[in-house]
N, C-alpha and C positions, 0 to 999 in steps of 0.2 A: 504494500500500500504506500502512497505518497501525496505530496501535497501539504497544506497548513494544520499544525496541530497545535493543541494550547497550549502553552508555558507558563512562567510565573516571573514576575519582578520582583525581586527579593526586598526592593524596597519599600514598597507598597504592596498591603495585604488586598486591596480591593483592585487588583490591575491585573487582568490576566491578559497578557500579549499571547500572540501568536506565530508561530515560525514554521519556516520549509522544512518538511525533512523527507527522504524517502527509507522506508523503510520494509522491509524483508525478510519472515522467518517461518517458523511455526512451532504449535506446541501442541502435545499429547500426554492424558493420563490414562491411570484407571486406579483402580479401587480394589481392597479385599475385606471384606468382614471376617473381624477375628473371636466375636459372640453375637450374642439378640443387639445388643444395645454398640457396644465398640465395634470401630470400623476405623479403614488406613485407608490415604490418598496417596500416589504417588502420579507428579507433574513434573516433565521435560520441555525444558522451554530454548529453541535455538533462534535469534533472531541479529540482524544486523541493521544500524542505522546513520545515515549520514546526515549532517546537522548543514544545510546548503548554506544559511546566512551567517553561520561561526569558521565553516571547511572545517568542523571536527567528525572524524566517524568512531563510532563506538560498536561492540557488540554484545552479547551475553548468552551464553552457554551455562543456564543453572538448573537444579533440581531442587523441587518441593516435596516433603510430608510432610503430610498433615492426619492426626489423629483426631478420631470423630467420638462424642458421646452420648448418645440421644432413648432419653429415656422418657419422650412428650406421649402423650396419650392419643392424642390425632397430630400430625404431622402437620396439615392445612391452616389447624383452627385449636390448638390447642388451649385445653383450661389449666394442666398439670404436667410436670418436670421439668427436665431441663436440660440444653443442649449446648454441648461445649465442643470448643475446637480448638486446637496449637499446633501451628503450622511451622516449618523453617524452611527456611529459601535459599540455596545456597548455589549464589556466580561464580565460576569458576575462570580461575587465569590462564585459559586454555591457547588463547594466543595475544600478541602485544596487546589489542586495541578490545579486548575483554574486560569487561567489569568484574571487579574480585567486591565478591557484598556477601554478607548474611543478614536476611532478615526473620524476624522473631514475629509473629502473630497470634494475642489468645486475644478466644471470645467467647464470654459466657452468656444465655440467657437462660432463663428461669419463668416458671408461670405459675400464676398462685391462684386458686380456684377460690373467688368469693361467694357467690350465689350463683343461679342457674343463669347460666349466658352472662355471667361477668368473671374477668379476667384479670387480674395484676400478671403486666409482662414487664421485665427486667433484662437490663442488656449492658454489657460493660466488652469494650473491644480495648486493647492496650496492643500497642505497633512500635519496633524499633529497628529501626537502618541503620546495619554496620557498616563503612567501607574508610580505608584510608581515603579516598577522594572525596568524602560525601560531598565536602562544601563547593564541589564545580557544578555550578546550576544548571551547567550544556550539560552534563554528562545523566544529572539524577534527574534533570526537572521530569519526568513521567512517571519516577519511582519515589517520589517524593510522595506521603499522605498529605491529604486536603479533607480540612474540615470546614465543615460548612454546605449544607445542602442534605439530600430527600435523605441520601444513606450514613448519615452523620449527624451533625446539629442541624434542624429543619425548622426554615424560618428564613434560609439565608440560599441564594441561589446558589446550583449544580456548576455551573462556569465563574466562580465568584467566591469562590471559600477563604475567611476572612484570616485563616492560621496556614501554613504550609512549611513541614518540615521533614526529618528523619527520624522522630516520634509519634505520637500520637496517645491520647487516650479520651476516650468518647464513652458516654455514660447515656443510656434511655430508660427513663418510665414511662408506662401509659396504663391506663386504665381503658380494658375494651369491655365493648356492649355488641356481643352477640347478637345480629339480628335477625342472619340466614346464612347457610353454607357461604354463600356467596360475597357477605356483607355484612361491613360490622362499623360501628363508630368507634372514635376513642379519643380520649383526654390524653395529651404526653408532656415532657417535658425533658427535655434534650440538653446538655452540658460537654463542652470538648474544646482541644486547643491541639496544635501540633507545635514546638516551639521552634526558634532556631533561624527559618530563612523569609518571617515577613513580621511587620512590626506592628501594632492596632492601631487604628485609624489613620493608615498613610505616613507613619512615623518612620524613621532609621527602624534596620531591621534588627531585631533583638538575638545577638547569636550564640547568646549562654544564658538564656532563661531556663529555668529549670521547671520540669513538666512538673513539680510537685509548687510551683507558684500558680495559687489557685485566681488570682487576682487577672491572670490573662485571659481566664475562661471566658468564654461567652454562653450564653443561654439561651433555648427557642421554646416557645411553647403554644401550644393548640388544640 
């Protein structure tokens, strides 16, 4: 694939730019359950990419597992358990212009059954990107987390995530109302920050904040 893809200004958290790149790979899993409820991912990802408006090209040759725990009662529309995942990602320096990275990803949710067709759902996701290079923004800006938007803090748009870093941690409640297989309402209330390569509210970027300073979070709710 080729042509404009989004990037990030590390100086502003609200500025996502756009750049040439073309890019060329592919990737393949599969899966083994190892009981009812445990189950293993494994992903191979080979891809190469040219960065046209820097002349950098990069590539990555890495492997993913990921262990699964799901012990939810309906799968769809769950009232009860809880479903957890911890992934590792690992680039390997397979030739010069290879990215050398490990990344760490858990994610827990839980679902707590109140009454018939109400639901407390809980979600906590925590992301961290190793690499000697992190801080070259040609190199990671795709592998970088962004929060802000539907699959993170919701409130704030999908192309516009107001934190962007080589961390992450993301927090969701909501409270659902069952109303049909098909549909349900719910109250939430979303919390998250990534630190490192954007600064809040169009500031200098903050590039040793500490993801346990709760002061940069931001909030969505609905």
């Amino acid at each position: 694939q080729s042509g404009q893809v989004s990037g990030i200004n590390p100086l502003n958290s609200s500025d996502i730019s756009f750049t040439n790149q073309n890019s060329y790979g592919t990737d393949f899993g599969f899966g083994f359950p190892v009981s009812r409820t445990v189950y293993t991912n494994h992903r191979f990802k080979f891809e190469k990419v040219s960065l046209l408006d820097t002349h950098k090209d990069y590539s990555i040759q890495s492997y993913q597992f990921q262990i699964s725990y799901d012990n939810r009662d309906y799968i769809m529309n769950p009232t009860s358990g809880q479903y957890n995942t911890l992934a590792i990602e690992k680039g390997f320096q397979m030739f010069k212009s290879s990215l050398d990275f490990t990344r760490f990803d858990f994610e827990q949710r839980n679902f707590f059954k109140v009454v018939d067709k109400q639901v407390i759902a809980t979600r906590v996701a925590i992301g961290y990107l190793l690499s000697d290079r992190i801080k070259d923004t040609d190199l990671f800006a795709r592998e970088y987390y962004r929060v802000g938007g539907a699959n993170t803090v919701r409130g704030y748009g999908d192309y516009a995530p107001f934190a962007i870093g080589d961390k992450q941690v993301v927090a969701n409640l909501e409270y659902r109302f069952y109303l049909e297989d098909a549909f349900q309402l719910l109250l939430f209330v979303d919390a998250g920050y990534a630190p490192d390569f954007t600064g809040n509210y169009g500031d200098a970027a903050d590039t040793d904040v500490s993801i346990t300073n709760f002061g940069h979070y931001k909030i969505g709710k609905g």
